[in-house]
N, C-alpha and C positions, 0 to 999 in steps of 0.2 A: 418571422425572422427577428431576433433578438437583436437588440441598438444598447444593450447594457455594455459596457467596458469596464475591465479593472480603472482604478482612477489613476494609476502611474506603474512605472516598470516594477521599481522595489516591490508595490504588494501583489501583484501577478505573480512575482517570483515568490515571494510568501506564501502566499497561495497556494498556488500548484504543490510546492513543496510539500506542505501541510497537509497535502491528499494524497502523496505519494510517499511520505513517511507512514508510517504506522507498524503496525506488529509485525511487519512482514518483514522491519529491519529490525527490529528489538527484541521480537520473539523467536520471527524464524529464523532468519543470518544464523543467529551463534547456533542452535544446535545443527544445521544446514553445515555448516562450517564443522563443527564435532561430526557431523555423521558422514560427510562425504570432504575426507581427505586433508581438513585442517587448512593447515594457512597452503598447500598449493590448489587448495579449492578459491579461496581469497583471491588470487591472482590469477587463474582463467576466467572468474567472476567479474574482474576490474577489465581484462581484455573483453567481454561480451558486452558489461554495461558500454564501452564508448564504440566497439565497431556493432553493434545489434540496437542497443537500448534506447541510446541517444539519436541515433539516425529513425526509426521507431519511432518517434515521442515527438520528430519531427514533424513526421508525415500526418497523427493523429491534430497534434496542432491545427497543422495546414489545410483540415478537410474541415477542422471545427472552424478557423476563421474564414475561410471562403464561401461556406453555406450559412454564418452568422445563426447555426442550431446544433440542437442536443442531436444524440443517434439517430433519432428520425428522420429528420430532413435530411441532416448528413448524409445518410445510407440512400437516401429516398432518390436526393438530388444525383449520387453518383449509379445508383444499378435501377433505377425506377420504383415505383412505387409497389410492382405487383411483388417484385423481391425483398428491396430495400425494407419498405415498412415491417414485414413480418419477420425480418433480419433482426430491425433492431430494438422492436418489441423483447423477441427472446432474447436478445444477449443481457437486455437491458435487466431482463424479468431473472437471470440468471442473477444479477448481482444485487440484484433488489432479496432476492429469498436468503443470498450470501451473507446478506450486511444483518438478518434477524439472526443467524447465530454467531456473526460477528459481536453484534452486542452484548450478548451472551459472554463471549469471552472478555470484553472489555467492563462488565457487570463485576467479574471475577477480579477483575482489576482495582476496582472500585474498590471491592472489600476489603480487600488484601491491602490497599493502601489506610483504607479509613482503622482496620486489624493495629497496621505498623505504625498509626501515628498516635493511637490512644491507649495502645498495650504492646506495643514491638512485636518481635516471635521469640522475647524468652521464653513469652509462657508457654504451657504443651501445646504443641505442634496439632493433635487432633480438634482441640478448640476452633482452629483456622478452618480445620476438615470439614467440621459440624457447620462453620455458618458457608463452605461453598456448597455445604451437601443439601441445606435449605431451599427448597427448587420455588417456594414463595417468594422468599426475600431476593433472591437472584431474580427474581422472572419483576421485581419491584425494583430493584434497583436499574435492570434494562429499562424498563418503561421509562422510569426519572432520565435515564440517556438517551431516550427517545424522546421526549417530549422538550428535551434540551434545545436537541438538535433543530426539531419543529421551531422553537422558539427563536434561535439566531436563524432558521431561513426566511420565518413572517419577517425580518427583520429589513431582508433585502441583501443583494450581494456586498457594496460597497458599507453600508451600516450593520450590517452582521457579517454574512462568512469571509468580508476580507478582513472587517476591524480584529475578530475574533483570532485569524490566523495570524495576522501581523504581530499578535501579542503573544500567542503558543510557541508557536517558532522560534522566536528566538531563545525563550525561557527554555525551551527544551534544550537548547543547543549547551545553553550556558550551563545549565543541572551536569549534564553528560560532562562536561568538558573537569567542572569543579567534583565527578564523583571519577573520574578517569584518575584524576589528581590523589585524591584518598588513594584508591586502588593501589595506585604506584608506590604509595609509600611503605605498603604492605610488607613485613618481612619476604623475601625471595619473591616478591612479585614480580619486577621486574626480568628475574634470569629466568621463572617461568614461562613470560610470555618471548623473551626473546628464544629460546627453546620451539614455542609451538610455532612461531613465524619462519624457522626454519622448512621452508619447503620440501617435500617429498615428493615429487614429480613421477617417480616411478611405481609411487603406488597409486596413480591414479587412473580409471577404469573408464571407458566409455558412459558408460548409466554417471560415472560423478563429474564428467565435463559436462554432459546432459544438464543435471540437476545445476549445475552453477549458470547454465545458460536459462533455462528456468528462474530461475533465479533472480536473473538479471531484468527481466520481462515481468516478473512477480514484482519486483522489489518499486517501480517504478510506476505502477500502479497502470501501463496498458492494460487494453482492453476494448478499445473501439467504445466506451462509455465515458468514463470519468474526465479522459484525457481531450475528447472532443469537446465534451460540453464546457467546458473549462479555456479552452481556445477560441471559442466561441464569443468570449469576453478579451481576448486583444488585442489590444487596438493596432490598429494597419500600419504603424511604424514602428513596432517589436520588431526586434531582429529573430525570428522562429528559432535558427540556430541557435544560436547565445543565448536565449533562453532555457535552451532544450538542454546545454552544457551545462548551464548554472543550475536547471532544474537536477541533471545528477550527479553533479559536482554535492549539490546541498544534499539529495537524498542518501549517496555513498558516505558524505561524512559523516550523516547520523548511524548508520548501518559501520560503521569502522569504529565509531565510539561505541557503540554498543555492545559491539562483539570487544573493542580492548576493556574495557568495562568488566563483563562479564566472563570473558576466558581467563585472565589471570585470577581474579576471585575465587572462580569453581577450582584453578588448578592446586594454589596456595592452601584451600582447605579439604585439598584429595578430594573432590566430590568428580560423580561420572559426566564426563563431557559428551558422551555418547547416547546423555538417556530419550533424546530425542523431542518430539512434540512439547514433552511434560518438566521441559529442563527449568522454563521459567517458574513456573510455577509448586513444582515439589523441591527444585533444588535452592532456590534462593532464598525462601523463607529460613532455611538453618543457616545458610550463607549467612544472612543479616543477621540473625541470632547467635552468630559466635564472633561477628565484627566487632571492633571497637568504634562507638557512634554508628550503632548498627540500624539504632532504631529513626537517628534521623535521617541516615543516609537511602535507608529501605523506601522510607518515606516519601523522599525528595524523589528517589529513581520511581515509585510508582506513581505518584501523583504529574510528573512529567508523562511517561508512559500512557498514563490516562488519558493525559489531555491531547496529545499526537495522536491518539487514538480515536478519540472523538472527531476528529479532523475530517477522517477518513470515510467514518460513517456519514455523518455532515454532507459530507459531497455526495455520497450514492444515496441519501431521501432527497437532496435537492436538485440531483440528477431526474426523481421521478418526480416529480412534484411541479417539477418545470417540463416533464414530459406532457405532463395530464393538461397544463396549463397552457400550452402550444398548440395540441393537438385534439383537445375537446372545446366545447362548448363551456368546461366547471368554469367557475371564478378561481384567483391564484390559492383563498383560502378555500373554496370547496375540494380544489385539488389538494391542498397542503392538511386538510380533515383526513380524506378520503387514504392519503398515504400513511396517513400517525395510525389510522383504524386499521388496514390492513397489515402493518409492518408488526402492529400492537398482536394481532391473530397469529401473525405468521412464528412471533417469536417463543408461543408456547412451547410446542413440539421439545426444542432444545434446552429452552429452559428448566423444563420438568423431566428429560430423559435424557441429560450433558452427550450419552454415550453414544447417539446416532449424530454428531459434529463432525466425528471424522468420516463418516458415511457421506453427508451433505455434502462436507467439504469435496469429498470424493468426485461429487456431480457436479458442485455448483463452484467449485474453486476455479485454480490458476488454470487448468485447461482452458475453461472457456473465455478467460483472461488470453490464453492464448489466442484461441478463434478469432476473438473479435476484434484483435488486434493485426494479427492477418489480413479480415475482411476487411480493417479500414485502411492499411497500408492499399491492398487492390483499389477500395476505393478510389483513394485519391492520384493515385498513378494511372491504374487502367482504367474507371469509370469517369474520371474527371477530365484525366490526361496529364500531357508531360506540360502542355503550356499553365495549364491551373496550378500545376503542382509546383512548378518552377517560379512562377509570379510571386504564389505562396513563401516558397522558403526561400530563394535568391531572387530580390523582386530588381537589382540593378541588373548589369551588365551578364551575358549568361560566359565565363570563363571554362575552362575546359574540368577544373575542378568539379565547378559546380553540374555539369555533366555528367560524372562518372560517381559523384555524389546521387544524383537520381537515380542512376543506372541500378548503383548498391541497393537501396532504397527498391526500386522498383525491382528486381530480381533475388537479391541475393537475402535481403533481410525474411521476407515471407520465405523462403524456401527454408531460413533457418526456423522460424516459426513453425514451420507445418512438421519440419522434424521433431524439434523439442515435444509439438504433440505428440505425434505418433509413440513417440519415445511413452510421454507420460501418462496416455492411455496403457500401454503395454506394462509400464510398468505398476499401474493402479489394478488394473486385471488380474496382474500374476501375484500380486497382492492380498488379495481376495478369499 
């Protein structure tokens, strides 16, 4: 049982945030947003993040600080060991294989920033092609983001992954906020996006409420892994609530500047908002390349981008690294070898064949982000109970809110979970 704490509220909230931002608001949002429905996908997204997300992100909190451990114990403590442990072994083992073509994508990141700050994308566009097409220098530049990441966790939580995030965080916020600003000043930038923010309500479909509610659960970084082990660190006079708000209060406004960011850019220079997965990355390189201060701006939004990104990975090696460290006999460094060697293996595959990423993702993605944010809401409502749970997130007085607050929580959020699955098996299927 773990006795580390964040050292005060601010870097908790730093923190968390820092795990829960990542590509999932800067890459996926906007085209999410272009493929399903525009800006009235935005606004069933902002209703699921506070009635699903937040209540969600509660209860993982609550199961991480009551058992003061990663998924294991968690899981262990609330459905026994003969379930729990082998529960959170594989949920765990899902996002450990997740985060090697993560890197992968964030490798590409790298390039593309180190591309735009020493040669922009005036120059031919297939140059950039050649060095993401390089499956050595990609599968070398993940390793250098892995052995990064190794480096701030031998560091310790409060001397690395908090000092580290308190200083990303806010940088990223500030970059977004100063490239928002350019953005705007753009000829018709503004009446384009005042345009897309015009809702369409009637064109929207069952599958693109789905996917916003998706979304919401995606963006936020549930999962019955990240979000416990990470609660596991704060300290008993957090308010769970108010952190849980602030944690996506901070993640929605990165995911809102991203998308004002990048939707009125693609729109001003006619590029397709619809092209989906590949929008960051094939469409923004000409983006910058026909901007004015194209090349420092490209720069600035990818080296932000980067480093939110790293954030994210960060927390799923030290999610396992503190599993091994718990739960075996290793020392914290034989466990933190043991994870760099394996993650170092695991990342070939994608590195040298990019084209089975959307396969992985298929298996090792947001569904089981879903699951396991499922099992740990059940956790901590039905294996733990209503008095663990209640202590946990309303530790005064129990008011009839805070009641029907659990109740939500206890009933009605897993049942929207286990939809959104079903949903996004079915729809991964017919996919296929």
């Amino acid at each position: 049982m773990s006795k580390l704490t964040f050292s005060s509220k601010t870097a908790s909230l730093l923190t968390i945030i820092g795990v829960a931002v990542g590509l999932g608001n800067v890459w996926r949002f906007p085209y999410m947003m272009g493929q399903y429905g525009g800006s009235a996908f935005l606004f069933i997204y902002l209703i699921f993040i506070f009635l699903f997300g937040i209540p969600a992100l509660t209860g993982e909190f609550a199961l991480g600080r009551h058992t003061r451990s990663g998924p294991v114990g968690a899981f262990t403590a609330a459905f026994g060991a003969k379930f729990g442990k082998p529960f959170a072994y594989f949920i765990a083992t899902t996002i450990f294989i997740a985060n090697s073509y993560y890197l992968v994508v964030i490798a590409n990141i790298a390039y593309l920033a180190f591309h735009s700050g020493f040669y922009g994308f005036e120059t031919p566009l297939p140059d950039v092609s050649a060095g993401l097409d390089n499956h050595i220098l990609q599968y070398l530049i993940a390793l250098t983001l892995l052995t990064s990441c190794l480096g701030v966790i031998y560091q310790g939580l409060r001397k690395g992954i908090e000092r580290i995030s308190t200083a990303i965080v806010p940088f990223f916020g500030l970059v977004m906020i100063y490239l928002l600003y350019h953005v705007l000043n753009l000829p018709g930038a503004t009446s384009y996006l005042l345009e897309f923010l015009q809702p369409d309500f009637a064109a929207l479909t069952p599958k693109y409420v789905f996917a916003a509610m998706g979304q919401a659960f995606f963006t936020l970084s549930l999962g019955g892994t990240l979000m416990i082990a990470y609660g596991s660190y704060i300290k008993e006079e957090t308010s769970l609530p108010a952190l849980a708000v602030s944690t996506g209060l901070g993640d929605l406004a990165a995911a809102l500047l991203a998308a004002l960011f990048i939707v009125p850019t693609i729109l001003v220079y006619q590029l397709d908002m619809e092209q989906g997965p590949t929008l960051l990355f094939s469409t923004l390189p000409h983006v910058f390349g026909q901007m004015p201060n194209g090349r420092m701006l490209g720069t600035l939004f990818l080296v932000a981008l980067l480093l939110i990104s790293f954030l994210s990975s960060l927390a799923v090696l030290q999610l396992y690294v503190r599993m091994f460290f718990d739960n075996t006999r290793l020392s914290f460094l034989q466990s933190l070898i043991l994870v760099g060697v394996a993650e170092a293996i695991l990342i070939i595959p994608s590195a040298f064949n990019p084209s089975i990423i959307s396969i992985m993702d298929l298996i090792f993605g947001s569904g089981m982000q879903m699951l396991g944010s499922c099992l740990a809401i059940i956790a901590i409502c039905w294996g733990l109970g209503k008095g663990i749970a209640l202590k946990q997130i309303f530790p005064g007085k129990q008011e009839r809110f805070q009641q029907v607050y659990f109740q939500w929580l206890k009933w009605i959020v897993p049942a929207a979970l286990i939809a959104t699955l079903i949903l996004y098996i079915y729809d991964s299927i017919s996919g296929l």
